[in-house]
C-alpha positions, -999 to +999 in steps of 0.1 A: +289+033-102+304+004-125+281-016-142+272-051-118+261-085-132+239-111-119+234-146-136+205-168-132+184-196-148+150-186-128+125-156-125+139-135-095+144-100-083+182-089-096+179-057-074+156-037-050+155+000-046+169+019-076+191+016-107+196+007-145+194-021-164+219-020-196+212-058-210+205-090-209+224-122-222+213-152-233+242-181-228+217-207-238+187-209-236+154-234-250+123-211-264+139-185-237+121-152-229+122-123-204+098-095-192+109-069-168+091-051-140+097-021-121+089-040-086+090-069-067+073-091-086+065-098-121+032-099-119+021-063-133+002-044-104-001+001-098-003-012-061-025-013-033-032+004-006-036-008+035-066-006+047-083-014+077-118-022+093-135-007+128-167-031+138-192-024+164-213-044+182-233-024+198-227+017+208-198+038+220-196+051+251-180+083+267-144+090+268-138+061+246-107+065+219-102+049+185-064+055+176-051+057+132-012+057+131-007+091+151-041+104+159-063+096+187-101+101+180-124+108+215-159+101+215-179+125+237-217+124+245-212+162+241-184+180+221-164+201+245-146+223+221-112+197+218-097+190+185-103+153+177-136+144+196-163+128+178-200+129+189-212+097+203-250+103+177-282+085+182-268+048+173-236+029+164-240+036+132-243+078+132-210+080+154-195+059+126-204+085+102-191+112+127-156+093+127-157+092+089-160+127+085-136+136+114-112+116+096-115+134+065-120+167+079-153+167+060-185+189+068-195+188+105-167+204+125-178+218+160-213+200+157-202+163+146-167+165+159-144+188+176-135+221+164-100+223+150-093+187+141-076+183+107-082+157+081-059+124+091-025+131+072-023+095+068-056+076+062-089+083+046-124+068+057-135+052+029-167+024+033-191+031+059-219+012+069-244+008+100-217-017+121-183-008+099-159+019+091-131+009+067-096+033+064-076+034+035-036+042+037-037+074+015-008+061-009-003+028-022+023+007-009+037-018+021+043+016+041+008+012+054+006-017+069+026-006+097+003+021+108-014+015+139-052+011+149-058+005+180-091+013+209-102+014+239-135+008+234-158-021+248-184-025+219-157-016+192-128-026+174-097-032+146-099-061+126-058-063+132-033-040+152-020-026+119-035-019+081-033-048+061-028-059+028-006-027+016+011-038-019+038-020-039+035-010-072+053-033-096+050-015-138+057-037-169+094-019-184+101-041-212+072-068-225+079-107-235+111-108-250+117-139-272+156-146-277+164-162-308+180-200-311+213-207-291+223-175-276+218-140-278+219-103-267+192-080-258+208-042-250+192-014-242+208+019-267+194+043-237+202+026-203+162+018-192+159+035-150+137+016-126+128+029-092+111+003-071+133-028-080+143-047-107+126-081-116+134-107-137+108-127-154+114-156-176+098-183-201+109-215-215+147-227-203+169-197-199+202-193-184+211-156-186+231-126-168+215-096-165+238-060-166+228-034-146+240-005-118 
């Protein structure tokens, strides 16, 4: 792939996904300077990942589901021996604890929840208390906010129909860069790789192109 170019006078993102940056140029510029992120933005972040919260009100009751992305969780007054029921415990807050460790695959299989259920391949319970369970995307990124919770329960439920707040990753690649008067040239000798996009960042009055593939 031949080298592309992309002029500007404004932070933005010069490309998403993948590539290299070779350069910048300075046409002109007043007390100009650049910083450059692996990301979407230019603020320098490792990422966040979704999460979302499960509230009761008051108890679960038999038969009832709570569904995470692909797995459907049954809450039973008695465990029948199914992979993915949880025990409906003494109070609100003890079948919470039962979902949390279902969802990890934590200790309690066949007494807490059903034999054979397998941690959740893409969630983790994290905070748990008497009325709330929270889940946490297991990798940082927007990818989680489009995993589903949903219920069926009357006592119970999602904050939102999907994880929330998921955030990608966006890793300082070259700090404030401070051209020098009039114009300039800042080149890399070893193209510099960026994997999650390439963003632009810049200081004072700059009018610039930026080289890159």
């Amino acid at each position: 792939m031949g080298a592309l170019f992309t002029n500007g006078s404004a932070s933005a993102q010069i490309k998403t996904g993948s590539g290299k940056v070779f350069g910048i140029v300075a046409n002109s510029h007043s007390s100009g300077t650049i910083r450059l992120n692996d990301g979407t933005s230019g603020t320098t972040s490792a990422g966040v990942k979704a999460t979302g919260v499960l509230t009761s009100s008051r108890v679960f009751q038999d038969g009832e589901t709570v569904t995470i992305g692909g797995e459907t969780y049954t809450f039973k007054t008695a465990l029948t021996g199914v992979p993915d029921e949880v025990l409906i415990d003494v109070s609100a807050a003890a079948s919470l604890d039962n979902l949390k460790v279902a969802i990890n695959g934590g200790a309690g299989e066949g007494t807490k929840y059903g034999t054979g259920t397998v941690a959740n391949v893409q969630v983790t319970a994290t905070t748990n208390t008497d009325t709330a369970q929270t889940v946490e995307a297991k990798r940082v990124g927007t990818y989680g906010n489009a995993i589903a919770t949903t219920e069926t329960c009357d006592n119970v439920a999602w904050g939102a129909a999907v994880l929330e707040n998921g955030a990608e990753p966006s890793l300082l690649m070259v700090n404030t860069y401070s051209f020098a008067s009039g114009s300039g040239i800042l080149s890399f000798p070893e193209p510099i790789a960026f994997v999650d996009g390439l963003y632009l960042t810049i200081g004072g009055t700059l009018d610039y192109t930026v080289i890159y593939s």
